[in-house]
C-alpha positions in Angstrom: -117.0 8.6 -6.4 -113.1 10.1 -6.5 -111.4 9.2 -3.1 -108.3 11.4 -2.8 -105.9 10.1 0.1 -103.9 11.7 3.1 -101.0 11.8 0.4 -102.4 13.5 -2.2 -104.6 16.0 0.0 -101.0 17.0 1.9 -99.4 17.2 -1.6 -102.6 19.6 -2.8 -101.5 22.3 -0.2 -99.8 25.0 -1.9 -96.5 26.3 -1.3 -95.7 29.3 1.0 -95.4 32.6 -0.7 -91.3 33.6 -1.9 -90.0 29.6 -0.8 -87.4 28.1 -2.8 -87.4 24.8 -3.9 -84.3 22.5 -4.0 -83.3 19.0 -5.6 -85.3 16.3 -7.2 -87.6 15.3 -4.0 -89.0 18.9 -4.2 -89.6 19.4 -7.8 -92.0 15.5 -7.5 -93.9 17.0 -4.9 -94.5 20.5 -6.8 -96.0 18.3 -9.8 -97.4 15.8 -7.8 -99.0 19.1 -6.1 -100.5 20.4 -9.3 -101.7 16.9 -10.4 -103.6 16.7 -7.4 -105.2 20.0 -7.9 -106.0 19.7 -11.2 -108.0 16.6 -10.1 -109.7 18.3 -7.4 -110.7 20.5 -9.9 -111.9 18.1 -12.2 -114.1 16.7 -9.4 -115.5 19.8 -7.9 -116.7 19.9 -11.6 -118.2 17.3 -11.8 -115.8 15.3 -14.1 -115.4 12.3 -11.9 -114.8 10.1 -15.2 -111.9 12.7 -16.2 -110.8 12.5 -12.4 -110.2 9.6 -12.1 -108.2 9.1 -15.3 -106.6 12.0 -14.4 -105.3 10.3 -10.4 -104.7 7.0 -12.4 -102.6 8.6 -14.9 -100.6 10.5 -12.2 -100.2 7.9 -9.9 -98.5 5.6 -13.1 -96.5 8.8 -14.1 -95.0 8.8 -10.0 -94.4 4.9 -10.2 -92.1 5.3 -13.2 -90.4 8.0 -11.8 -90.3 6.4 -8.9 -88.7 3.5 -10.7 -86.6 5.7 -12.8 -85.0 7.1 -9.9 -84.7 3.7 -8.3 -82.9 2.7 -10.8 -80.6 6.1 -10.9 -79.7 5.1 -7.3 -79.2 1.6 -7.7 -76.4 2.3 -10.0 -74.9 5.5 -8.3 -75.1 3.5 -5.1 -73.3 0.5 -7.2 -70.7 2.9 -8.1 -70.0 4.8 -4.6 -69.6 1.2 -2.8 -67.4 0.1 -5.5 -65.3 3.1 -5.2 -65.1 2.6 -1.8 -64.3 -1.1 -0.9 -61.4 -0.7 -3.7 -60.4 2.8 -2.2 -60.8 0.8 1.7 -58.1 -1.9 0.1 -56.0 0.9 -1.0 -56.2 2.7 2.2 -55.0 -0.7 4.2 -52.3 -1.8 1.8 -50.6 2.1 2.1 -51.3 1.9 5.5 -49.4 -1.9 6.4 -46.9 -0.8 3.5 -46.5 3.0 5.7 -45.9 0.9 8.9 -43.7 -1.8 7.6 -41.8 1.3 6.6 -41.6 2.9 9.4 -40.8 -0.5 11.3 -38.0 -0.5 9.2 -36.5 2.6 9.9 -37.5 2.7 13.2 -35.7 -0.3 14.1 -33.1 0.2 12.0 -32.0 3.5 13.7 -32.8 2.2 17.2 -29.7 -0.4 16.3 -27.6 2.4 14.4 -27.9 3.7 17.3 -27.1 0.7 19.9 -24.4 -0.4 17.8 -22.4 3.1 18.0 -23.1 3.3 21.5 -21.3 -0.7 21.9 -18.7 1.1 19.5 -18.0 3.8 22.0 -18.0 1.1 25.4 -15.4 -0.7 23.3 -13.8 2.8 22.6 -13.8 3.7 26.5 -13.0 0.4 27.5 -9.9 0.7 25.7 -9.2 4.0 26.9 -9.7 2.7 30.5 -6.9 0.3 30.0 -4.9 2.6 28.6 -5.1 4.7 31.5 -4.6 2.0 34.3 -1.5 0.7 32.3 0.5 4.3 32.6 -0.6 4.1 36.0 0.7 1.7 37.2 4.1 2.2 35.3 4.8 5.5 36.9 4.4 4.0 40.3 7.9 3.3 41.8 8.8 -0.2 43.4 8.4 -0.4 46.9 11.7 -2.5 48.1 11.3 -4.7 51.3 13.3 -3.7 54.6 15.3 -6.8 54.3 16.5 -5.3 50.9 17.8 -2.2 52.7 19.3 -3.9 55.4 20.9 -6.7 53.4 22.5 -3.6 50.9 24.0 -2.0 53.5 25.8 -4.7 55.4 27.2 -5.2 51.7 28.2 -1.9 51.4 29.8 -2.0 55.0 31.8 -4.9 54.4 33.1 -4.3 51.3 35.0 -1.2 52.9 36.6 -3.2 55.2 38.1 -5.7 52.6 36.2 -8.6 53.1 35.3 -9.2 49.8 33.8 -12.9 49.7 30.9 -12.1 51.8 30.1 -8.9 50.3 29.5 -10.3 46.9 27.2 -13.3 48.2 25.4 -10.8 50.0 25.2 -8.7 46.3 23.9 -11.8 45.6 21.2 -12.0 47.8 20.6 -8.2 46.8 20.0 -9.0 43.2 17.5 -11.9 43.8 15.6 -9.8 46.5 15.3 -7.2 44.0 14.6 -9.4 41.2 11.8 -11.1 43.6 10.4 -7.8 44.5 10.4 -6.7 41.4 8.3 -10.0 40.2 5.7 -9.4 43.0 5.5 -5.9 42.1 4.7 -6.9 38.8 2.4 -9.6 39.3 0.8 -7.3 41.8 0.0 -4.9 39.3 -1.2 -7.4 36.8 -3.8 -8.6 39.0 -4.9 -4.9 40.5 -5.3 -3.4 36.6 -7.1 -7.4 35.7 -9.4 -6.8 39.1 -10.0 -2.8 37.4 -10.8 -3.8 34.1 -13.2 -6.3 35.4 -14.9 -4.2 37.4 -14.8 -1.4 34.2 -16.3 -4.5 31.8 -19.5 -5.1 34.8 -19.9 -1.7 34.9 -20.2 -1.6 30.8 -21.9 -4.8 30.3 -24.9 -2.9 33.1 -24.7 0.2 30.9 -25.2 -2.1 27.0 -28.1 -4.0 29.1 -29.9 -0.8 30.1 -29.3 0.3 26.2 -30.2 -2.9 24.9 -33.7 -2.5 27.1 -34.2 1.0 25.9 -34.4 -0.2 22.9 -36.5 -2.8 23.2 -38.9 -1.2 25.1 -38.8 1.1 22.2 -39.8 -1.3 19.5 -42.4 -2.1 21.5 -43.8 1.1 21.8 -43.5 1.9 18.4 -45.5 -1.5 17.3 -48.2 -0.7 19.6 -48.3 3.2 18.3 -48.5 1.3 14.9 -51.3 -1.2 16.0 -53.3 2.2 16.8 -52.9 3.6 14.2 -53.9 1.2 11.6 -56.7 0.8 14.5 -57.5 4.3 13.8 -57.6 4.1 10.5 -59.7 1.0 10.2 -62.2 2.8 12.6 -62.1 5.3 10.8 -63.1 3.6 7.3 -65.6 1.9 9.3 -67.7 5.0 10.5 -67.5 6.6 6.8 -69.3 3.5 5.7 -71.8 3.2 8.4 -72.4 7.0 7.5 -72.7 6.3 3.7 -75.0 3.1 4.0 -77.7 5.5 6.3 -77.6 7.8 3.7 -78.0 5.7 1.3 -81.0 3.7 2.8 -82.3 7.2 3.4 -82.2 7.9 0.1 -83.7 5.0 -1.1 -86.3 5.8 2.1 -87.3 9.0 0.5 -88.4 8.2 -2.5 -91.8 6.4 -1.0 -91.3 9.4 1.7 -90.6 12.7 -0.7 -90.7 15.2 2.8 -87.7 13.6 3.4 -86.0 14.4 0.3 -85.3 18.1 2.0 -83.2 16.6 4.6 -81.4 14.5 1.8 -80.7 17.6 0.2 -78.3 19.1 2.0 -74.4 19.2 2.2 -73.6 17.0 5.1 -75.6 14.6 3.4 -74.4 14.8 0.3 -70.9 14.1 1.4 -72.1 10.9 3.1 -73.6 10.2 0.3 -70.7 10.0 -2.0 -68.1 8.9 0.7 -66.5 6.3 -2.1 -65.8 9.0 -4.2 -64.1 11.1 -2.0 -62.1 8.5 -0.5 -60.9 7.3 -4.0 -60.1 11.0 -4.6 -58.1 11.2 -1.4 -56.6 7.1 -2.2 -55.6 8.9 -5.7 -54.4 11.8 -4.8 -54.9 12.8 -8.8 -57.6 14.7 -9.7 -56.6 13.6 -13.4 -56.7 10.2 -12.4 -59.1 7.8 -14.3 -60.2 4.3 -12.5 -60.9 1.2 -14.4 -64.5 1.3 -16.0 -64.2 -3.0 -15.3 -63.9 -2.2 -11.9 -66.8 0.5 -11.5 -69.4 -1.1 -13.8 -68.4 -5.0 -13.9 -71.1 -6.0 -11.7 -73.4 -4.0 -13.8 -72.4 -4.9 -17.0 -72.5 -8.9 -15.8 -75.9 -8.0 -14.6 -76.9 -6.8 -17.6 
């Protein structure tokens, strides 16, 4: 007696009236649909002998399509990982390359930019001292009382005659002035010294602040670049966790064929061939041609 199973009897019921069928899944099950019926038929007959020749022979013709495709997605799965693990390499040397670049010129204008600012302390500084110096210069010498006093009791004793004490006390005038004149001086070499040191403390606070900023912006700028090569690993990592589910879906579906619908459309498909599109995207060529060593070496060696 012919035993049909829960397979073949699901696969016996026909198709709604005006539905479309789609892919490879859904053509199998329309002839695996009319195999089945044409066996029923044979056994509501009465040709069990013809019946059963006619299951056998269907259910060899599924295996080796079954196989066939196998096969097919063996080698397109082959393909789509290879494509992908050399596109993932590409992606992470342009992406260290990218941020050793940017390093580069990141740093290099954070110190283009510290240096001119050291350029324009110096440039101030200098301009500071400037300043002080012409100061200074226009301030008039302050002359001691005893300066004053001991001019005029020259002056007064000159006009009587006396001319021996007037000239010691001329004297006297020309070493007080010369002394005042020395402390003066001295005096404004340490006020203009005290200045610029205070100037140079208050330049050396403003170069240190600078010389933070832009420390603190390297830093930033590695840890942006630590995301985003972060990112982008992530990122690889979920497109091939998305393409190995489809993949084991589609190697699911061929023991499962209602599941070949939901293989069937786009979203899938694009997770499907996410090795492909990331070479593509890696390429950036649509002329370019990869290495047939690289895409079927593991095949050919197998073979």
């Amino acid at each position: 007696m012919l035993c049909l199973s829960l397979f073949d009897l699901t696969l016996c019921v026909p198709a709604a009236a005006g539905e479309k069928t789609k892919g490879t899944g859904e053509t199998g099950m329309l002839d695996g649909a009319s195999s089945s019926r044409n066996t029923a038929f044979l056994a509501s007959e009465g040709h069990y002998a013809s019946a059963q020749e006619a299951d056998e022979a269907r259910r060899r013709q599924m295996e080796e399509e079954r196989r066939r495709r196998q096969q097919e997605l063996h080698v397109q799965q082959e393909i789509e990982w290879k494509s992908f693990q050399d596109a993932r390499e590409r992606c992470r040397k342009d992406a260290h390359l990218s941020a050793m670049m940017d390093k580069i010129q990141f740093r290099g204008a954070l110190h283009s930019n510290y240096s001119r600012l050291c350029k324009a302390h110096e440039e101030e500084m200098q301009a500071y001292l400037t300043r002080i110096e012409a100061e200074q210069a226009r301030r008039s010498v302050r002359l001691a009382p005893t300066y004053r006093e001991t001019q005029a009791n020259a002056s007064r004793l000159t006009g009587t005659g006396l001319y021996a004490e007037p000239a010691q006390l001329k004297a006297m005038t020309l070493c007080l002035e010369g002394d005042v004149h020395n402390a003066t001086a001295e005096n404004n070499r340490q006020l203009v010294g005290w200045k610029l040191r205070e100037k140079q403390k208050e330049l050396e606070t403003r170069s240190l602040a600078s010389y933070r900023n832009v420390f603190d912006a390297q830093l930033l700028g590695q840890r942006r670049s630590g995301e985003k090569r972060r990112a982008v690993e992530a990122n690889l990592q979920h497109k091939a966790s998305e393409m190995a589910v489809s993949h084991y879906n589609e190697r699911r579906a061929l023991y499962l064929p209602l599941l070949s619908t939901r293989n069937s459309s786009k979203t899938q498909q694009l997770r499907v061939s996410r090795g492909t599109q990331l070479m593509q995207r890696v390429n950036g060529d649509h002329y370019y041609v990869p290495s047939l060593c690289n895409l079927y070496g593991s095949l050919l060696e197998q073979g």
